[in-house]
N, C-alpha and C positions, 0 to 999 in steps of 0.2 A: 628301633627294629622296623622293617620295611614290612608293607601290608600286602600281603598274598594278593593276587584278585579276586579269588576266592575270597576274602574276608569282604570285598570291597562292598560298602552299602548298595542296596538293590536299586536304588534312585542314581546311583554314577556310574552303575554297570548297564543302565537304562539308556544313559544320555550318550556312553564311549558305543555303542554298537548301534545309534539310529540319526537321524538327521534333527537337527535342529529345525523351528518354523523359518528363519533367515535362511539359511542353506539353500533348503526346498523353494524359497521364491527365486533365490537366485537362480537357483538351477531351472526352473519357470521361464525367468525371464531370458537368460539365453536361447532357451528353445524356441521359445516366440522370436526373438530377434532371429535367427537362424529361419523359422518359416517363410520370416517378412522378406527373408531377402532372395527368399528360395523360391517362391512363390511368380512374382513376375518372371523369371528365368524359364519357369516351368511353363506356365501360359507363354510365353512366345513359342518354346519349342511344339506345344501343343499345336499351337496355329502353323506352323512351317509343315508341321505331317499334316495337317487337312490340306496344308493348298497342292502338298508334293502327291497325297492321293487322288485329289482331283485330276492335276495336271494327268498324272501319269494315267489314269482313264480316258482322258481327253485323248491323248498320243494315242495310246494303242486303239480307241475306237477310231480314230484318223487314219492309221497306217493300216487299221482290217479292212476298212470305205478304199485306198489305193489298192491292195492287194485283191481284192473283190473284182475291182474295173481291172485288173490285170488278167486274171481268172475267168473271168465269164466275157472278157474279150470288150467291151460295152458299155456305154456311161455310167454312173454311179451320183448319185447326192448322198451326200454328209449330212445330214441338219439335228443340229439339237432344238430342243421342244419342249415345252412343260408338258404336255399329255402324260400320263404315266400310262400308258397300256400304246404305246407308239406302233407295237408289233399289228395290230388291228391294222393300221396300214393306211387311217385317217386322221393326222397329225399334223399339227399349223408348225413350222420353223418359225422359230422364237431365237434371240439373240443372246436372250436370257436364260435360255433353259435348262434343265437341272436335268434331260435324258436326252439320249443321243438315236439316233436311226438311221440305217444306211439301206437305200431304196433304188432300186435298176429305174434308169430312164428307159423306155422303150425306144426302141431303133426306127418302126412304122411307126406314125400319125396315123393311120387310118383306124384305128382302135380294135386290129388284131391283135394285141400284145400288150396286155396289162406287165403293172410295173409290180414285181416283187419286194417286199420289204427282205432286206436277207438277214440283216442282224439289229437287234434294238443294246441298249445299256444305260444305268444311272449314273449319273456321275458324281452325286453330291451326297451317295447315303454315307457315307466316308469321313463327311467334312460339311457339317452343317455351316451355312452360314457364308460359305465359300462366294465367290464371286465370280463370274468369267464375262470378261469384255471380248466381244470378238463377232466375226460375220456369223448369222444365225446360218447358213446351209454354203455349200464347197462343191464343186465337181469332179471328177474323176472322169477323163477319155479312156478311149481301150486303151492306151499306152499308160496308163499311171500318171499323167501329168493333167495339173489343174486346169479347167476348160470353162468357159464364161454361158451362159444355159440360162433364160429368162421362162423357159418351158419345161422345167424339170418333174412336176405334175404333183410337186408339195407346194402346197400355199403357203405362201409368202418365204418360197424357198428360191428364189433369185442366183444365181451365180454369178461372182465377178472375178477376175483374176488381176493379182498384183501388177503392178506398174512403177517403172522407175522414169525419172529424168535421163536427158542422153548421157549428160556428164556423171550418173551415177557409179560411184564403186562400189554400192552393195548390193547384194541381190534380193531383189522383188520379193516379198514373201508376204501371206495372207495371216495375221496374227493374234493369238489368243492371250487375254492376260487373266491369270487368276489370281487371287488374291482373297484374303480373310476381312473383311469391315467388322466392326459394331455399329448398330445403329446410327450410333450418331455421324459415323464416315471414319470414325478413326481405324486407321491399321493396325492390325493385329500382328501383323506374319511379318517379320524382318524380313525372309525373303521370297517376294512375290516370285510368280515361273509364268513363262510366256512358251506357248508352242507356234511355232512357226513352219510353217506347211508353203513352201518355195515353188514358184511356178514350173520345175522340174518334177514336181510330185515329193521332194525330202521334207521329210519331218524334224524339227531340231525342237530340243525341251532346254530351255535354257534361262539365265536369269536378268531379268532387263536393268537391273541394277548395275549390270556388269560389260563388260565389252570384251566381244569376240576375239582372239587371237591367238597366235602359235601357242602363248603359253597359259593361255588359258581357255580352252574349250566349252566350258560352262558358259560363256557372255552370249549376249543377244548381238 
């Protein structure tokens, strides 16, 4: 005669509804294997949003610095900085620096006409650890196009503007690269962003891994 469940001993009714100690490690060890592999996948994409946060701070405090010398008609410097309070209005351009400031050149020399800071911004609270290679200060003409300024009234805020060969096909652009390091110099971020700011005053956010063309607009 067959045995109910109900009859069944409490020690086999114990073992049919739980896991075994082998079971549970296996099922352990998957999970772990599954982290292990989930893990570096995750830290890269982590690093591609800090450089693509950077970058995209970088762009738009570039194109507000264009837009400003468009607006108030009159030179402009760009310079990023390490100072953290840039807005005070005495701030060294750094090449390096993790905060940006955009500051009216005056039109007189004769020191009627101080120079305005108009907008300050961080660039790195987003994306520790980020990196930006690139010219530490930029100019802006009244026309929005980049203009070369050895007297812009930031220290060690110099302007220069791009330059090509005669026989060049590409155009002239002043270039930022961001990117994530570790200490030791290793890259983080599969893909670095380069903002390129063109002697016409255009801004392009793009990626230097890559190459410009009809069908692909993302390239440097």
């Amino acid at each position: 005669m067959l045995t109910k469940p109900a009859d069944m001993p409490t020690k086999l009714r114990d073992r049919a509804s739980g896991f075994t100690l082998i079971e549970m490690v296996v099922a352990i060890g998957i999970f772990a294997l599954l982290v292990a592999l989930t893990v570096p996948a995750m830290q890269v994409w982590i690093a591609n949003a800090k450089v693509r946060a950077v970058a995209d701070a970088l762009q738009n405090g570039v194109r507000l610095a264009q837009a400003e010398s468009l607006r108030r008609s009159r030179q402009v410097v760009f310079a990023l900085t390490t100072n953290t309070t840039p807005q005070n209005g005495t701030f060294t351009a750094a090449a390096n620096g993790t905060y940006w400031a955009i500051q009216t050149i005056p039109a007189m020399t004769d020191g009627t006409e101080a120079p305005v800071v108009v907008n300050t911004g961080v660039l790195t609270s987003a994306g520790s650890n980020v990196t930006i290679t690139g010219q530490a200060a930029i100019c802006f003409n009244s026309m929005g196009r980049l203009v070369a300024n050895s007297s812009t009234g930031v220290v060690g805020g110099t302007c220069t503007v791009p330059t090509a060969g005669v026989n060049s096909s590409t155009v002239p652009t002043l270039n930022y690269i961001i990117n994530l390091n570790t200490a030791g110099g290793a890259k983080l971020a599969d893909h670095p962003l380069q903002v390129e700011v063109a002697l016409g005053g255009q801004v392009h956010l793009c990626d230097p891994n890559q190459t410009l063309s009809n069908s692909n607009p993302y390239g440097c």
